[in-house]
C-alpha positions in Angstrom: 2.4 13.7 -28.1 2.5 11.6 -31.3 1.3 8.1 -31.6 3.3 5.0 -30.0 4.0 3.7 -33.7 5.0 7.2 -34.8 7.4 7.2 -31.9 8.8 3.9 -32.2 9.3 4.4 -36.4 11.4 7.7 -35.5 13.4 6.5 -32.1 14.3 3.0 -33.8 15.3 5.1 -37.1 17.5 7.9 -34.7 19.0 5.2 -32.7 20.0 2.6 -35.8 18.0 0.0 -35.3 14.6 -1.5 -33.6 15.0 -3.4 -29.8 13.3 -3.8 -27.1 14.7 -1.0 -25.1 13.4 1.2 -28.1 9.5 0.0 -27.0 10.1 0.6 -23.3 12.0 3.9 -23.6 9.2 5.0 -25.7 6.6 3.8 -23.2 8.6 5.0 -20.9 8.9 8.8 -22.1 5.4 8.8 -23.0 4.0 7.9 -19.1 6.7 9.7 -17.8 4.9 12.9 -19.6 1.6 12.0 -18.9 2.4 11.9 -14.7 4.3 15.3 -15.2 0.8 16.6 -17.6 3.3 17.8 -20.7 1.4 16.1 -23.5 3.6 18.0 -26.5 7.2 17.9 -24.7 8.8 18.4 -28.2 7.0 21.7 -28.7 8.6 25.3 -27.9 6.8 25.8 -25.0 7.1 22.5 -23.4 10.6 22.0 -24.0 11.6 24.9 -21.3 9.4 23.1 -18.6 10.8 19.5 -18.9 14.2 17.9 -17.4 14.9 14.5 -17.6 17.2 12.3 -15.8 18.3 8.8 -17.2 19.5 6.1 -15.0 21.6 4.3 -18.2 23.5 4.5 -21.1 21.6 2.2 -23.2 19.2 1.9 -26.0 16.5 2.7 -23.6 18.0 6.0 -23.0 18.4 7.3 -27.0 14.6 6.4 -26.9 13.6 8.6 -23.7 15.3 11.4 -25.3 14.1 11.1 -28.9 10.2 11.1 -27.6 10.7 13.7 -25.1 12.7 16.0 -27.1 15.5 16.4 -24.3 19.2 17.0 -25.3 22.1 17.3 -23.1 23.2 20.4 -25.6 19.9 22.0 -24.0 21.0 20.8 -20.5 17.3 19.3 -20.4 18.6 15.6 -20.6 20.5 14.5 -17.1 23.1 11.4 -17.0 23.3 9.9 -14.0 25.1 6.7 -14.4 23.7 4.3 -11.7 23.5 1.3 -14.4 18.9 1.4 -13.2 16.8 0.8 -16.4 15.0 4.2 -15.2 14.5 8.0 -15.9 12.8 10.8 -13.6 10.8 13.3 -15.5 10.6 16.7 -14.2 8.1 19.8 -14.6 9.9 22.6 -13.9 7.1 24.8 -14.0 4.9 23.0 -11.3 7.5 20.8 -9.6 5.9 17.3 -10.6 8.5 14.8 -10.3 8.1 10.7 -11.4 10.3 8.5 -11.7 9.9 5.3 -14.2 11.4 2.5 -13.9 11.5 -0.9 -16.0 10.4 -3.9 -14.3 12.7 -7.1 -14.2 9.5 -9.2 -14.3 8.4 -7.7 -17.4 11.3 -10.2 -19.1 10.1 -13.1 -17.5 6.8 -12.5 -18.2 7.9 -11.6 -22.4 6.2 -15.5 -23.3 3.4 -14.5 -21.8 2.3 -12.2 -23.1 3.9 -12.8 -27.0 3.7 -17.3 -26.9 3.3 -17.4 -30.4 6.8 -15.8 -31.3 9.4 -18.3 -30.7 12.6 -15.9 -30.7 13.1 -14.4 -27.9 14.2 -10.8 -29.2 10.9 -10.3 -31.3 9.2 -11.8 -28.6 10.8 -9.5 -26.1 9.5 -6.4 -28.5 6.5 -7.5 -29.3 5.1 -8.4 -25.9 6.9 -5.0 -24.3 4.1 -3.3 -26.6 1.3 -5.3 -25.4 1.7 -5.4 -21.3 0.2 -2.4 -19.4 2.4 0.4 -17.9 1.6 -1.3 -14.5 3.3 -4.6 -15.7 6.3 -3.0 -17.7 7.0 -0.2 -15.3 6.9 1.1 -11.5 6.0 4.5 -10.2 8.1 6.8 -7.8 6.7 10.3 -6.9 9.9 11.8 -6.3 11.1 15.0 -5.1 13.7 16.2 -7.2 16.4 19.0 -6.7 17.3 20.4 -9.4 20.0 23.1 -9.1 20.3 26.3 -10.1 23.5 25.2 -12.1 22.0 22.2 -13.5 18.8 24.4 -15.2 18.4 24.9 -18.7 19.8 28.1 -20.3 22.8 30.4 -20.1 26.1 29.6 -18.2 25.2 30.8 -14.8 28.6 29.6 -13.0 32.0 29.9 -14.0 35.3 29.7 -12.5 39.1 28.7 -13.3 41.5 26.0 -12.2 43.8 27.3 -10.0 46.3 24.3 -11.1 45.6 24.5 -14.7 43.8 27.2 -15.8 41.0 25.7 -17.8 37.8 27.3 -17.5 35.3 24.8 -15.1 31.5 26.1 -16.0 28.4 25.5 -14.1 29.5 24.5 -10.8 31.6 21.4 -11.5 34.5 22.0 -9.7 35.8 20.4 -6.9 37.6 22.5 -4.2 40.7 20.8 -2.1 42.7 23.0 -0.2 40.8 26.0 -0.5 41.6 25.6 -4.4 39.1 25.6 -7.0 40.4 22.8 -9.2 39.0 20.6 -12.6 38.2 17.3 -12.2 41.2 16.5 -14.5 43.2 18.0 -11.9 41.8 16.4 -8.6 42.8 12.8 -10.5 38.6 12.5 -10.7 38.8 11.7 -14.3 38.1 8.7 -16.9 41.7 9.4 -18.7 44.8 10.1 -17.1 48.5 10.8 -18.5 47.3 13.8 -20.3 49.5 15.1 -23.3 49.4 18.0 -25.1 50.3 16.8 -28.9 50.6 18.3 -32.3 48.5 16.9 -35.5 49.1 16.8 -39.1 47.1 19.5 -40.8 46.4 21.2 -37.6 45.9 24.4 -39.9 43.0 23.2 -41.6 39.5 24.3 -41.1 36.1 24.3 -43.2 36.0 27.5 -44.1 36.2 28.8 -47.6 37.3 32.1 -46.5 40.5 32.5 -48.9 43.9 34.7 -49.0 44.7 33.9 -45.4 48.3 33.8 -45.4 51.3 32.0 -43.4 51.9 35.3 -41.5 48.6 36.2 -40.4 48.2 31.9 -39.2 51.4 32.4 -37.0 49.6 36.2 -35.8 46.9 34.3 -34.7 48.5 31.6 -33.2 50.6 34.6 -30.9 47.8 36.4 -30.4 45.6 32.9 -29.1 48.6 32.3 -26.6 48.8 35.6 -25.5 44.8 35.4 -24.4 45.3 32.2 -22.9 
């Protein structure tokens, strides 16, 4: 794995800025690796074996992921929105599971370990890189079930709505009634009062493919309905 510093220059440059969260996510990813034994998680090889699941959607996280390599496009990085200053790291290929979690003490304990700085961000960053993991951090060995829809790699599970139609993939749906139906659908859902709506320029796309013309757009468009 690289260097702390090398770690912290790149996260706080990915994420848009330098924080505290950015030192303990980094700490974080890099003891969470050590527990698991992955010491190159952003390599090829590595990158199959490891799953991780963050607790939060805060800086913290965007730092776990930038050190580890993870990515929710590769289905290696796991939401799970319990609002916990945490993340589970996972070994896939041995089944090691840890799960890290930031202290609360480790705030109160910020002029400790950094008295000289009086502001309490710097001094927040600066003394999150000087504490030991066993004052920044707890420890859970944890046994963590991963599913076979929740792995890395191709879709494995797909189905339909039977109210809507949309494709549901990976095992997502909920069934009511004997239905298999989106989360849209079941009224589980951050948005409601859906509406379908037309855009201006709906036409346009960045191709430079030229010659296309009106009749072959409105073809398509048929076609795309018919499939549907």
């Amino acid at each position: 794995m690289q260097d702390f510093e090398t770690l912290m220059a790149g996260s706080a440059e990915t994420h848009g800025h330098l924080c505290p969260g950015q030192v303990v996510g980094v700490r974080m990813a890099m003891l969470g690796c050590r527990l698991i034994g992955l010491d190159e998680p952003t390599c090829h090889e590595q990158i199959k074996k490891l799953i991780v699941y963050v607790e939060m959607d805060r800086c913290t996280a965007d730092a776990v992921a930038y050190a580890t390599g993870v990515k929710l496009g590769r289905r290696s990085l796991k939401f799970m929105d319990y609002g916990i200053m945490a993340a589970t790291f996972v070994n896939l290929e041995t089944g090691k599971a840890f799960r890290v979690l930031s202290t609360e003490e480790s705030r109160d304990l910020a002029e400790a370990y950094a008295p000289e700085i009086p502001k309490k961000h710097a001094r927040q960053l600066e003394a999150y890189k000087r504490m030991p993991d066993s004052v920044l951090f707890r420890v859970q060995k944890v046994d963590a079930r991963v599913k076979d829809a929740d792995m890395p790699g191709p879709t494995r599970y797909k189905t339909k709505c039977q109210l809507c139609g949309q494709v549901i993939r990976d095992g997502r749906e909920i069934v009511r009634n004997n239905k298999n139906i989106c989360k849209p659908c079941s009224q589980e859902s951050y948005f409601k009062h859906a509406r379908e709506v037309t855009w201006p320029e709906m036409d346009w796309t960045p191709s430079n493919v030229t010659g296309i013309t009106e009749s072959q757009i409105e073809r398509d468009k048929t076609d795309l309905l018919h499939i549907n």
